[in-house]
N, C-alpha and C positions, 0 to 999 in steps of 0.2 A: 646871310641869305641862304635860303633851302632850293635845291631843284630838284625836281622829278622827272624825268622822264620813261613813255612807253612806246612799244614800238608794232607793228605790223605791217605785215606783209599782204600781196594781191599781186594778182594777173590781171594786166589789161592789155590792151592794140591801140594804137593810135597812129598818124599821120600827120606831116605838116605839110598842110594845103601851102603851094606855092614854093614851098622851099624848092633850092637846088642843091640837092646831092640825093644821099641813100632815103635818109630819112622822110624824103616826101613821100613813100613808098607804106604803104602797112606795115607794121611790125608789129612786136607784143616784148611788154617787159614784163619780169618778177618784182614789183616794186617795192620798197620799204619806207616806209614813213615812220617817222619818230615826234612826235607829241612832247614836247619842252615847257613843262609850268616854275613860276617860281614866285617865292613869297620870303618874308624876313617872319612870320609868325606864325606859329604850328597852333593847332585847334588842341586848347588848355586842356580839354578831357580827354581826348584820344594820341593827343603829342603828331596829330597828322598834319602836316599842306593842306592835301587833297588824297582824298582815295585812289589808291591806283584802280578802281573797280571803278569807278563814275570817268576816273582818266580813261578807260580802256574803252566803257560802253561809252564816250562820247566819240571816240577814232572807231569804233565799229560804225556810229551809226554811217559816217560817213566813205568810210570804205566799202561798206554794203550799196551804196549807190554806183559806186566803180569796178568793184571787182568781175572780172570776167565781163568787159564789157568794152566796145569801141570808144574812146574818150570824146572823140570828134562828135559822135551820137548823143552826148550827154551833156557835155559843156557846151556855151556861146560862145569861146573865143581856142586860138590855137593853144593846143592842150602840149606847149612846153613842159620838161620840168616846171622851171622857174614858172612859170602861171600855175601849174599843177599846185605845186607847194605855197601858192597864198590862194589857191582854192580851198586847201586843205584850212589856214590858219580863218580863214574867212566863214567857212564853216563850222570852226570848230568854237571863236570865241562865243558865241552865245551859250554854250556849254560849261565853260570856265566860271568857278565862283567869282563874288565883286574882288574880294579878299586874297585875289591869286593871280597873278600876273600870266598871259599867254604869251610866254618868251619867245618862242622860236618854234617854227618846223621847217623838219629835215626830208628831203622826199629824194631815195634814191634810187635811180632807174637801173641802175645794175651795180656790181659790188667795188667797182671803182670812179664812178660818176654820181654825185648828189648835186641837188639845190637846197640851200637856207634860205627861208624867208620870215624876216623879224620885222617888226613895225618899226615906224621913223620913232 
């Protein structure tokens, strides 16, 4: 089995309507997201997966909708990590070839707190 992955970063602000403590409050993270494909069979002529270049343009498209942007203003539901990062993998499979399994994304709100979100 092959895996690839790529990663990128963004700034956004976000809020949890309701919550109790800090975080109900505006804040803004550096976030990073990580992009996880995987396949058992590389492409006979080029020995690839997948392109890290069509991996990379399809996490841009979607970080280009959130970067520098309130998340609460963008999404329909409380913009968690953990919802964050199956925004991100919900997003992104229509991008993934049939031939390529969309393993995992990693969505990390600062350098010691992530969420993984994999399919059942």
């Amino acid at each position: 089995m092959f895996e690839l992955m790529v990663e990128k970063t963004f700034d956004a602000a976000h809020y949890l309507e309701g919550y109790n403590g800090k975080c109900s409050r505006m804040h803004g993270h550096t976030y990073r997201v990580q992009l996880c494909v995987a396949g058992p069979n590389l492409d006979p002529k080029f020995g690839m997966l997948m392109d890290f270049k069509d991996m990379k343009h399809a996490l841009n498209s979607v970080v280009e909708q959130l970067d520098h942007r309130i998340l609460n203003d963008v999404v329909k539901f409380q913009p968690t990590t953990e919802q964050m990062a199956k925004f991100f993998y919900d997003q992104l499979l229509p991008n993934i070839p049939k031939n390529v399994t969309l393993k995992k994304v990693v969505l990390w709100e600062n350098p010691t707190n992530c969420a993984i979100y994999t399919p059942d």
